[in-house]
C-alpha atoms as an extended CHARMM CRD file, in Angstrom:
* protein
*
       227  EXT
         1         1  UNK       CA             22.9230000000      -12.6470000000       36.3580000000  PROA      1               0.0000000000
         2         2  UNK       CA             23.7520000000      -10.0310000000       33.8590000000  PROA      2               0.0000000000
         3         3  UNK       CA             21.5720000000       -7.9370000000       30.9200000000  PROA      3               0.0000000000
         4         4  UNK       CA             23.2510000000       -6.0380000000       28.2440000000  PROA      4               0.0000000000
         5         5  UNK       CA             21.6070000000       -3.6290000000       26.1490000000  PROA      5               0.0000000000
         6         6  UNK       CA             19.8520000000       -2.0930000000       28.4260000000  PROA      6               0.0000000000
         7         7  UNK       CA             16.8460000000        0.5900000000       27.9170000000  PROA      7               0.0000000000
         8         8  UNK       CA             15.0210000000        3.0330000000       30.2130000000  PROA      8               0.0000000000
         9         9  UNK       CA             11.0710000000        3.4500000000       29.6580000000  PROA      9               0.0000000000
        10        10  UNK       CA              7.9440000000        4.7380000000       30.8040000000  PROA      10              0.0000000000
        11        11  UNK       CA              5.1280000000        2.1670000000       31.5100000000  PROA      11              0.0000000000
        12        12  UNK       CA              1.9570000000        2.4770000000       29.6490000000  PROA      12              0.0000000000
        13        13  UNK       CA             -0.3910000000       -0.3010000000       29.9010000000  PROA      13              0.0000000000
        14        14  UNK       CA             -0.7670000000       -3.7200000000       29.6210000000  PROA      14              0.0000000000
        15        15  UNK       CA             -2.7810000000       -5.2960000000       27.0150000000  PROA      15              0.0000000000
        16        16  UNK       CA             -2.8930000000       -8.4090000000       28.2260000000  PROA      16              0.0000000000
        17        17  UNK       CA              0.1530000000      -11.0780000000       29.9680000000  PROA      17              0.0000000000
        18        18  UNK       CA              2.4840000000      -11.0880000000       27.5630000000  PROA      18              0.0000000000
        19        19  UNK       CA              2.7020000000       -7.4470000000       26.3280000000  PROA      19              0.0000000000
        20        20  UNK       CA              3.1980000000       -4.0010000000       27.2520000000  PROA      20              0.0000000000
        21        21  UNK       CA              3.0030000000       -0.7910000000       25.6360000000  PROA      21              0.0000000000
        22        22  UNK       CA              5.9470000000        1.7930000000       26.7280000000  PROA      22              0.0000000000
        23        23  UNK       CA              6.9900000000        5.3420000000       25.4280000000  PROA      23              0.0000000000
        24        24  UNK       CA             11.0240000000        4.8490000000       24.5410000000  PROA      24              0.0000000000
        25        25  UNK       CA             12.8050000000        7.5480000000       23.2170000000  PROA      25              0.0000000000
        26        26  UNK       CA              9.8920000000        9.2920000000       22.2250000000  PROA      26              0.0000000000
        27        27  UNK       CA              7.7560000000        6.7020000000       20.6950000000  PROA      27              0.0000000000
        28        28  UNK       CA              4.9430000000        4.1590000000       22.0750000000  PROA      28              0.0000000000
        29        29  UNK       CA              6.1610000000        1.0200000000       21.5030000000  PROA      29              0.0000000000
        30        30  UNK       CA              5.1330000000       -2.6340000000       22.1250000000  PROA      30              0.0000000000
        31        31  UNK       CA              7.1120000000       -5.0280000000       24.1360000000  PROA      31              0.0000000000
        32        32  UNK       CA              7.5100000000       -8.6970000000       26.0250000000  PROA      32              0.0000000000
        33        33  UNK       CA              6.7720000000       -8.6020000000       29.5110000000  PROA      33              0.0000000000
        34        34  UNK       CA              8.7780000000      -11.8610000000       31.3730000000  PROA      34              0.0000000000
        35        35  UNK       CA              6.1920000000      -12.3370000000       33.9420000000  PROA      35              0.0000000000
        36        36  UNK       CA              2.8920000000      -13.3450000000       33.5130000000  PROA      36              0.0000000000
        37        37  UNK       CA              2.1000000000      -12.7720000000       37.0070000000  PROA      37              0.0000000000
        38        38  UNK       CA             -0.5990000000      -10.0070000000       37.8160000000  PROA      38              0.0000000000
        39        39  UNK       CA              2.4050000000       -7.1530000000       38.8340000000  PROA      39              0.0000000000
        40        40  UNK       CA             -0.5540000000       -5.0460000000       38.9920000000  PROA      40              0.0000000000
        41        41  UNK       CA              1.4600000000       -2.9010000000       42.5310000000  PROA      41              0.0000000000
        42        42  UNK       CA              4.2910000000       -2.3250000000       39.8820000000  PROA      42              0.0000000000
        43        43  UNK       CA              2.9790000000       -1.5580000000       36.5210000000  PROA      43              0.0000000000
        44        44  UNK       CA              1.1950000000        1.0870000000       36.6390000000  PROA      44              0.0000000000
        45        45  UNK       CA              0.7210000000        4.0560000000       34.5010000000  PROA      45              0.0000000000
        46        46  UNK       CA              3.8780000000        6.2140000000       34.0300000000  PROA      46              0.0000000000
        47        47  UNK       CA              6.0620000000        3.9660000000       36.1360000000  PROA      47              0.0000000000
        48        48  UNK       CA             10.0780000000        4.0970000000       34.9190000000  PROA      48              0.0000000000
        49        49  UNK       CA             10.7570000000        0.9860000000       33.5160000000  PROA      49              0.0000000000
        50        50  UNK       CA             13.6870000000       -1.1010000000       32.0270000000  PROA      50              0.0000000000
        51        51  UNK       CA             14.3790000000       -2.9190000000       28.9230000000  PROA      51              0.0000000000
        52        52  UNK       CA             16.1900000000       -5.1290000000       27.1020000000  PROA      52              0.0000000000
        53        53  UNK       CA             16.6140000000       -5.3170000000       23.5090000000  PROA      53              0.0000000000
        54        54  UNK       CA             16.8010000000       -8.5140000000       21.8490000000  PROA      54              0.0000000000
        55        55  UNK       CA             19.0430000000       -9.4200000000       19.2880000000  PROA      55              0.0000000000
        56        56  UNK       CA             17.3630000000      -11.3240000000       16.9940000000  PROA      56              0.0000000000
        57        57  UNK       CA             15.5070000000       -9.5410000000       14.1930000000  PROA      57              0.0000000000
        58        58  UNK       CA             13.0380000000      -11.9980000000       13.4680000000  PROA      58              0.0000000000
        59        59  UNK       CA             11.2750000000      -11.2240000000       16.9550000000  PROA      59              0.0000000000
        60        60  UNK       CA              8.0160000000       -9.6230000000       17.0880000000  PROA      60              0.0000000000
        61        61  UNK       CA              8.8990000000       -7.4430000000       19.9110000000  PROA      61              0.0000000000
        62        62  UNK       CA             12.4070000000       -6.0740000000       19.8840000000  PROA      62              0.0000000000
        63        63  UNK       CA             12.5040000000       -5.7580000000       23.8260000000  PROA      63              0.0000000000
        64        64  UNK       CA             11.9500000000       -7.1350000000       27.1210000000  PROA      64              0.0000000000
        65        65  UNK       CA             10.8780000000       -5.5300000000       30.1700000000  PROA      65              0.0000000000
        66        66  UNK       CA             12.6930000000       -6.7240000000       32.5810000000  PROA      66              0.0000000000
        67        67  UNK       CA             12.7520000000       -4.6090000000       35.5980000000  PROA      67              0.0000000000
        68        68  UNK       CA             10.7680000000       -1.5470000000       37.7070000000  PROA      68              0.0000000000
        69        69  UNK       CA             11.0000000000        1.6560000000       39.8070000000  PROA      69              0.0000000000
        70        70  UNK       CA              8.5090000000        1.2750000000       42.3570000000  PROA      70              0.0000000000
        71        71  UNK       CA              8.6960000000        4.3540000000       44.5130000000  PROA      71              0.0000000000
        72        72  UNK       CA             12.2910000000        4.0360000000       43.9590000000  PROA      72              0.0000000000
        73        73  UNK       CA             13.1220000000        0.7490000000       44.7190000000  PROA      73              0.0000000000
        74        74  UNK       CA             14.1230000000       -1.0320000000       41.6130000000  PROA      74              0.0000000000
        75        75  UNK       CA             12.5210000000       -4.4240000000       41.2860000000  PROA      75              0.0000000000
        76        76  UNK       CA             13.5340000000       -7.0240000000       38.7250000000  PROA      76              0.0000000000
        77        77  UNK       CA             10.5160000000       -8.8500000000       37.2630000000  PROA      77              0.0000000000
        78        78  UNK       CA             12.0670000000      -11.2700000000       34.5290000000  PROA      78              0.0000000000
        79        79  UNK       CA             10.6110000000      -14.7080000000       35.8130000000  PROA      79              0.0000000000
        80        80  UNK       CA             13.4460000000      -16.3510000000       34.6140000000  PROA      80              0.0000000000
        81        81  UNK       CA             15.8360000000      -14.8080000000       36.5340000000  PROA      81              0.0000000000
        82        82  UNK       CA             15.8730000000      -16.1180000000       39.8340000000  PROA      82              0.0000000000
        83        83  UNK       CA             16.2790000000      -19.7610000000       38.4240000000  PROA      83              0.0000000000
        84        84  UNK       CA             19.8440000000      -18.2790000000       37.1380000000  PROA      84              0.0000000000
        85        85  UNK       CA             20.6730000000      -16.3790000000       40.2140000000  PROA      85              0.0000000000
        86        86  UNK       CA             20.2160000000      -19.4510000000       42.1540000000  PROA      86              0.0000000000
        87        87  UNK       CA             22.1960000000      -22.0120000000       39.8260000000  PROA      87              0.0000000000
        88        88  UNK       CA             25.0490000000      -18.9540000000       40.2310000000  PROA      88              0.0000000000
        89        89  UNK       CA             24.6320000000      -18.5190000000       43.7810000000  PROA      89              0.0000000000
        90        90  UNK       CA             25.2190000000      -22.6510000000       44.1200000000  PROA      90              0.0000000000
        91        91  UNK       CA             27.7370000000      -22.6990000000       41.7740000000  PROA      91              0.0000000000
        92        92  UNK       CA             30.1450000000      -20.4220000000       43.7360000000  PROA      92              0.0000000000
        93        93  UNK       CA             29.8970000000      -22.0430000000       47.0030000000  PROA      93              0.0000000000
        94        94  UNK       CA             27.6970000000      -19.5340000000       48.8000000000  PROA      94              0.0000000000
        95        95  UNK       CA             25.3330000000      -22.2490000000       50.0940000000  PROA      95              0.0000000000
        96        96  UNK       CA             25.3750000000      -26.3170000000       50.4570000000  PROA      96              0.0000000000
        97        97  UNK       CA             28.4500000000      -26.4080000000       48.2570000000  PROA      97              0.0000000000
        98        98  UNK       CA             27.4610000000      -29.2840000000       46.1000000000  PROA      98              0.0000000000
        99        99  UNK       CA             29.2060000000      -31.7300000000       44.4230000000  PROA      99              0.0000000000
       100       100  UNK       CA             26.6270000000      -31.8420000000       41.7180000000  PROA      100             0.0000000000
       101       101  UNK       CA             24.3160000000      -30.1990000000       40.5440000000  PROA      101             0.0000000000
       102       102  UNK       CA             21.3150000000      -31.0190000000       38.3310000000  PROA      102             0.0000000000
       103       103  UNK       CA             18.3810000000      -27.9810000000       37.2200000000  PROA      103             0.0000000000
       104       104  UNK       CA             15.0200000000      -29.3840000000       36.3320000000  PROA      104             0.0000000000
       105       105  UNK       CA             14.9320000000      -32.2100000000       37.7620000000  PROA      105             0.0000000000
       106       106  UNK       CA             11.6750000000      -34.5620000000       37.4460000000  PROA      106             0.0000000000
       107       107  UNK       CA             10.7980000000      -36.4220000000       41.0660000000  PROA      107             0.0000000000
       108       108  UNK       CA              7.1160000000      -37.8760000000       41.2690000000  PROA      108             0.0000000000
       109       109  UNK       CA              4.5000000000      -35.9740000000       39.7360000000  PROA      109             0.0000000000
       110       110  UNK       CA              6.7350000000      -32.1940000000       39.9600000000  PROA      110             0.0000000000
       111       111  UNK       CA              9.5530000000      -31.2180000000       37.8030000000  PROA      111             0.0000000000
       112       112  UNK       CA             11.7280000000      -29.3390000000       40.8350000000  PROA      112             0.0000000000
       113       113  UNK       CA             14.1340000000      -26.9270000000       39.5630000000  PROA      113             0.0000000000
       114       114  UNK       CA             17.4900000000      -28.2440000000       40.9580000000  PROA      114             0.0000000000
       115       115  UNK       CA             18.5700000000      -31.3170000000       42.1120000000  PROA      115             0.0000000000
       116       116  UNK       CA             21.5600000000      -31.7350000000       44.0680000000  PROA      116             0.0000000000
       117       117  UNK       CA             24.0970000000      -34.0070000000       45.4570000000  PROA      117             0.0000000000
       118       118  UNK       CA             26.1610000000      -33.5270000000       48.5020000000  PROA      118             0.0000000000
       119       119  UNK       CA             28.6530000000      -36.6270000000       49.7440000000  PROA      119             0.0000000000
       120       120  UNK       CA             25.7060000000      -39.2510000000       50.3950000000  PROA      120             0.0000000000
       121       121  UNK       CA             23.0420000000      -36.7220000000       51.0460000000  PROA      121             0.0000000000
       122       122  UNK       CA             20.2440000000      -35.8950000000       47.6680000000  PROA      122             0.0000000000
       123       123  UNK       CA             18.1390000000      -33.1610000000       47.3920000000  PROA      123             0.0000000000
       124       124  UNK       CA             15.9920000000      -30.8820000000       45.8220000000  PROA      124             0.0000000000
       125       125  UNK       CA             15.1310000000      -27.3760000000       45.8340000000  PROA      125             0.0000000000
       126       126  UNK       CA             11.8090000000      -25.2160000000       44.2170000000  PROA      126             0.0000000000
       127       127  UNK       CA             12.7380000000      -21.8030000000       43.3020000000  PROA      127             0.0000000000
       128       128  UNK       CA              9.8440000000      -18.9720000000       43.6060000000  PROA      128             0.0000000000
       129       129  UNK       CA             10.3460000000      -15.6090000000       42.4890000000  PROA      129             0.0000000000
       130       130  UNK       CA              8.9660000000      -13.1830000000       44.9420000000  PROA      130             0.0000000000
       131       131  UNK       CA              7.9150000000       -9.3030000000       43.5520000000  PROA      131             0.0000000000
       132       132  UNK       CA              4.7690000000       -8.5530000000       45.4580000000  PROA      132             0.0000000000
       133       133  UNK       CA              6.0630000000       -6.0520000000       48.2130000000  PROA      133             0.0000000000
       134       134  UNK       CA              3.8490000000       -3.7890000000       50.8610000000  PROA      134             0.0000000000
       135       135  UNK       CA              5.5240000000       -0.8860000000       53.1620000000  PROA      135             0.0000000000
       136       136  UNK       CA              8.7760000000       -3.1000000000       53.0900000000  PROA      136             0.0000000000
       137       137  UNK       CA              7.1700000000       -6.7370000000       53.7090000000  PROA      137             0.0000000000
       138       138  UNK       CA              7.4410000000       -9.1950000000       50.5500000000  PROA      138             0.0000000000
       139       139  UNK       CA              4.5800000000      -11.3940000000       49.9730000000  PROA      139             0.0000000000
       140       140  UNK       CA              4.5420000000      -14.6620000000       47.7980000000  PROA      140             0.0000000000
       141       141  UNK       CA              1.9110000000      -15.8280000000       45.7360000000  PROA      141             0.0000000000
       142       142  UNK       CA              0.5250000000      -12.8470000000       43.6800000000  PROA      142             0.0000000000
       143       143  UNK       CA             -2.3460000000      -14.8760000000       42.4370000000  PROA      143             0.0000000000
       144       144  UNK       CA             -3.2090000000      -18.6400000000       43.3580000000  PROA      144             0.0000000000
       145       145  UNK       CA             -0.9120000000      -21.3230000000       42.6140000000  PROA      145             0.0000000000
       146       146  UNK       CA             -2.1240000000      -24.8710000000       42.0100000000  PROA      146             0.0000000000
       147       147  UNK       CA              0.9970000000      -25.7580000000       40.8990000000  PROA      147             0.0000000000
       148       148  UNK       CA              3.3060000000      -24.2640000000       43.7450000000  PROA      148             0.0000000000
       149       149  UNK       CA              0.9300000000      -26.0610000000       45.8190000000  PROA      149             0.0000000000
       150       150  UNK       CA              1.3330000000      -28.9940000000       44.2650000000  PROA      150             0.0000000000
       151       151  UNK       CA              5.3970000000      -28.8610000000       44.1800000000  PROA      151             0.0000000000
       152       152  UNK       CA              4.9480000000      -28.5260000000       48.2380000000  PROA      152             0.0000000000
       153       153  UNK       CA              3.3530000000      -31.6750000000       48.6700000000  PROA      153             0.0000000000
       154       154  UNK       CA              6.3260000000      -33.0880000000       46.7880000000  PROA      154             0.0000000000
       155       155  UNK       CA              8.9340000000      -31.8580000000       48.4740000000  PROA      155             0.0000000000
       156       156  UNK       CA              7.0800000000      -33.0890000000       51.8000000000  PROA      156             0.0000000000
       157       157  UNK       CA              6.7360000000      -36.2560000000       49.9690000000  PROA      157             0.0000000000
       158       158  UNK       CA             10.6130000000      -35.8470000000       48.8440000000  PROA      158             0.0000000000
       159       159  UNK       CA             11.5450000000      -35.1060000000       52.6610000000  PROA      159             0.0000000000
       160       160  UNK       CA              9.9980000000      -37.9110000000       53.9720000000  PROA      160             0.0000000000
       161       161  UNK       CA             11.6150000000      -40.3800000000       51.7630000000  PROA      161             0.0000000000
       162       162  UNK       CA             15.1040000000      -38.9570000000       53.4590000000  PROA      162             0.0000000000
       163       163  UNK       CA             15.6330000000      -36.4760000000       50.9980000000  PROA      163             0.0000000000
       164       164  UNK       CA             17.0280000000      -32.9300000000       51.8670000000  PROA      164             0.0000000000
       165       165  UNK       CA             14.1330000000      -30.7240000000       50.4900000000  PROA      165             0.0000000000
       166       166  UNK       CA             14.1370000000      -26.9540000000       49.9940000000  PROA      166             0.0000000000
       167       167  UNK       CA             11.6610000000      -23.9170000000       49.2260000000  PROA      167             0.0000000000
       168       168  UNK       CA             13.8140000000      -21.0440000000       48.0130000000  PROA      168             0.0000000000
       169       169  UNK       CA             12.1540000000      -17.8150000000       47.4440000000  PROA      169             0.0000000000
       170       170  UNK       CA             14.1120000000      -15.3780000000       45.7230000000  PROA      170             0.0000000000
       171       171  UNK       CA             13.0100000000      -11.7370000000       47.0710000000  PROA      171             0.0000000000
       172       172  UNK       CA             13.4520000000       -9.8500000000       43.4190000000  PROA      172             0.0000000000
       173       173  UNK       CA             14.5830000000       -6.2680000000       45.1790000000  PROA      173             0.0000000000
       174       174  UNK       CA             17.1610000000       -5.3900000000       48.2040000000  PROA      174             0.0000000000
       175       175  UNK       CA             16.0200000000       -3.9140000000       51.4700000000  PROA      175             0.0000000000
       176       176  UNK       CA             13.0520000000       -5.4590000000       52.8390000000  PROA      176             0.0000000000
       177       177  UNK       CA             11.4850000000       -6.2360000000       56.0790000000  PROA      177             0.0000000000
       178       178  UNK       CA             10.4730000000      -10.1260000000       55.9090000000  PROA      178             0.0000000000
       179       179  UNK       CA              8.6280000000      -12.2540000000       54.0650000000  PROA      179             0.0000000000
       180       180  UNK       CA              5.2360000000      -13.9270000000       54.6230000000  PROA      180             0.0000000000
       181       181  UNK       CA              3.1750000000      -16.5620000000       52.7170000000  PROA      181             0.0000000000
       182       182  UNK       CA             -0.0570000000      -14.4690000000       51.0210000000  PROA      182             0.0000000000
       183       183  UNK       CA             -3.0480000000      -15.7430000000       52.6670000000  PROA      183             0.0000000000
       184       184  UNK       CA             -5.2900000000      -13.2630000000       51.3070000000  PROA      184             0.0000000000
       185       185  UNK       CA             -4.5610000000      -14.1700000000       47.8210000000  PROA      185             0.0000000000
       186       186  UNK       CA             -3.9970000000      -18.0920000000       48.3950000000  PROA      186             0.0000000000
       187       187  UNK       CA             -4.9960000000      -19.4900000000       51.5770000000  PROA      187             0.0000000000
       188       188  UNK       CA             -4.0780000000      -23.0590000000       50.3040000000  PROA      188             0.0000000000
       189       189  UNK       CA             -0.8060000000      -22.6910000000       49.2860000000  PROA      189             0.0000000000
       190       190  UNK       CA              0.0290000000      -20.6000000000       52.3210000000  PROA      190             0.0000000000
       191       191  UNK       CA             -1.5170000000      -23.2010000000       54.3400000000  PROA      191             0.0000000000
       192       192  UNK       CA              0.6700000000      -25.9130000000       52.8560000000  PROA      192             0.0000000000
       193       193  UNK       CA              3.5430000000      -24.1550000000       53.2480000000  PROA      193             0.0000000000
       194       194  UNK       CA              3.2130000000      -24.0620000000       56.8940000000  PROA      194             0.0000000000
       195       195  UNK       CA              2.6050000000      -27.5730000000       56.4170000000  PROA      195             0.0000000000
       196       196  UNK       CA              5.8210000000      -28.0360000000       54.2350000000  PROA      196             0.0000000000
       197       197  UNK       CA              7.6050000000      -26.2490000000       57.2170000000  PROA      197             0.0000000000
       198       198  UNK       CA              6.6120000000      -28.5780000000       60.0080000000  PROA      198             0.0000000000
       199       199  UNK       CA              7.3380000000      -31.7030000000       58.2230000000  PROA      199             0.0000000000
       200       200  UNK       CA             10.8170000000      -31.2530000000       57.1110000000  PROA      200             0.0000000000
       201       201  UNK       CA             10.8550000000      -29.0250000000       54.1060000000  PROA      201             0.0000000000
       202       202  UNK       CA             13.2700000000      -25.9460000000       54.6470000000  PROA      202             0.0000000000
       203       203  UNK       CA             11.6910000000      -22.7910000000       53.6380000000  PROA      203             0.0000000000
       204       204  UNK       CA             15.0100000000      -19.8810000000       52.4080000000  PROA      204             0.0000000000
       205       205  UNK       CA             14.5550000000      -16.3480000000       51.3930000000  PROA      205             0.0000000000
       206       206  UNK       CA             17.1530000000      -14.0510000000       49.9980000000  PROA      206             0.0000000000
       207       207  UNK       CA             17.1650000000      -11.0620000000       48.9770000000  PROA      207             0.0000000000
       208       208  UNK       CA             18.8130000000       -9.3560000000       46.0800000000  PROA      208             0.0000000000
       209       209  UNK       CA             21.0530000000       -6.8780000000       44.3960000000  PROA      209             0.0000000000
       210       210  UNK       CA             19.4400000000       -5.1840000000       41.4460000000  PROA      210             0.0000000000
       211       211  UNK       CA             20.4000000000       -3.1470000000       38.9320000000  PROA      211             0.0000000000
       212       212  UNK       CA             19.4270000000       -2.0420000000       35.5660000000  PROA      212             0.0000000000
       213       213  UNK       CA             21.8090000000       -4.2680000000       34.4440000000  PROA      213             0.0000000000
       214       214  UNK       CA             22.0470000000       -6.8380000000       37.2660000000  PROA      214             0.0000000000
       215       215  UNK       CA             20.7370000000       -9.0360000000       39.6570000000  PROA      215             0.0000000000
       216       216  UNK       CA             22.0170000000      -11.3120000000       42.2990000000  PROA      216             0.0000000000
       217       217  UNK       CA             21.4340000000      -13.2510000000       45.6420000000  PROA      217             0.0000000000
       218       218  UNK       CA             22.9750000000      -11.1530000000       48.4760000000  PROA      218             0.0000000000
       219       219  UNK       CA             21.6410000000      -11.8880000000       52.0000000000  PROA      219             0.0000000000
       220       220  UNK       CA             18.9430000000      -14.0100000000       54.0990000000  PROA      220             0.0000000000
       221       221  UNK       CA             15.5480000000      -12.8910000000       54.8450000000  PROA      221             0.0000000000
       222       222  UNK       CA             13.5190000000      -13.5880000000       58.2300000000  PROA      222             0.0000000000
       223       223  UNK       CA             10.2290000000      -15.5340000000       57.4790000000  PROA      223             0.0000000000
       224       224  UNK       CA              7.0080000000      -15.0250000000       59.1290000000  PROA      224             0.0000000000
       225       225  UNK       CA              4.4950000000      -17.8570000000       58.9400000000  PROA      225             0.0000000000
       226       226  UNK       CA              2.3940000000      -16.6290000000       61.3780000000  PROA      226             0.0000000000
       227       227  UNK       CA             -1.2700000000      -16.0230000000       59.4090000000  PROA      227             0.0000000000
């Protein structure tokens, strides 16, 4: 996926999810951070940030931060973005090569984010964004997740019913080592995706090209489930 009207910053603080205060061109302003995750590792004081501005005028903030220089590798950390790198990524082929294709998709008690059809063979596949990165190893969840948790146990539900069933984490930067579940921050989740693993559900991880301006799925990470 693409951003226009891009910005460079520097990273002040964080008043609370939502919003951050930067120094652009000069002046301290307020804007709309697109993950409400912790991202404590990347924004930090004086950290070179990126922005987008927004184009409607009737917006509170006029910009949203969108990605990060962390010790010089540029992380994206707009949540909504690897939900529209993936739906690209399928569209053009690169993976199962569906014949359709269906985002948010409500199975159970979970709302997955794509559904798919291929020939006779239905799916589903969970999208998690993944910023959370240590001497080159990527880490996913940031904080607990009831809810990721809870998606798990429906894909295992979803796999055991026949379905094809798939946990796709998209690594938000390029050049990394592997990734592993985050048993230090959620045992559980980790836990259950080991579970998820053993029982039919296909765990993915890709990394990512990123750019001020861009980001997109480039090539397959190794996973290590090992606690």
């Amino acid at each position: 996926m693409r951003y226009e009207n891009i910005k460079k910053a520097i990273f002040l603080e964080r008043p609370n999810r939502f919003i951050a205060e930067v120094l652009i061109e000069g002046k301290k302003e307020r804007v709309h951070v697109k993950n409400t995750g912790r991202c404590r590792e990347l924004l930090v004081k004086g950290a070179e940030v990126y922005l987008q501005e927004s184009q409607n005028p009737n917006r509170k903030t006029r910009f949203d931060l969108i990605s990060v220089n962390k010790g010089g590798r540029l992380i994206n950390m707009d949540s909504q973005a690897p939900n529209a790198a993936v739906s690209e990524w399928l569209n053009s082929g690169s993976f199962i090569k569906p014949d359709f294709v269906k985002p948010e998709f409500t199975y159970g008690g979970s709302r997955f984010d794509f559904y798919f059809e291929k020939g006779e063979k239905k799916g589903f596949i969970e999208v998690k964004g993944v910023t959370l990165e240590n001497e080159g190893v990527v880490s996913f969840p940031d904080a607990p997740t009831e809810r990721g948790r809870k998606h798990l146990k429906e894909l295992i539900k979803a796999a055991g019913e026949g379905f094809l069933a798939y946990v796709f984490f998209v690594i938000q930067m390029k050049d990394v080592k592997y990734f592993k579940p985050n048993f230090e921050n959620d045992r559980l989740f980790s836990e259950e995706l080991i579970n998820a693993d053993r029982r039919g559900v296909e765990i993915l991880a890709y990394d990512c090209f990123v750019s001020p301006e861009e980001m997109k799925i480039e090539d397959r990470v190794k996973i290590d489930l090992r606690r």
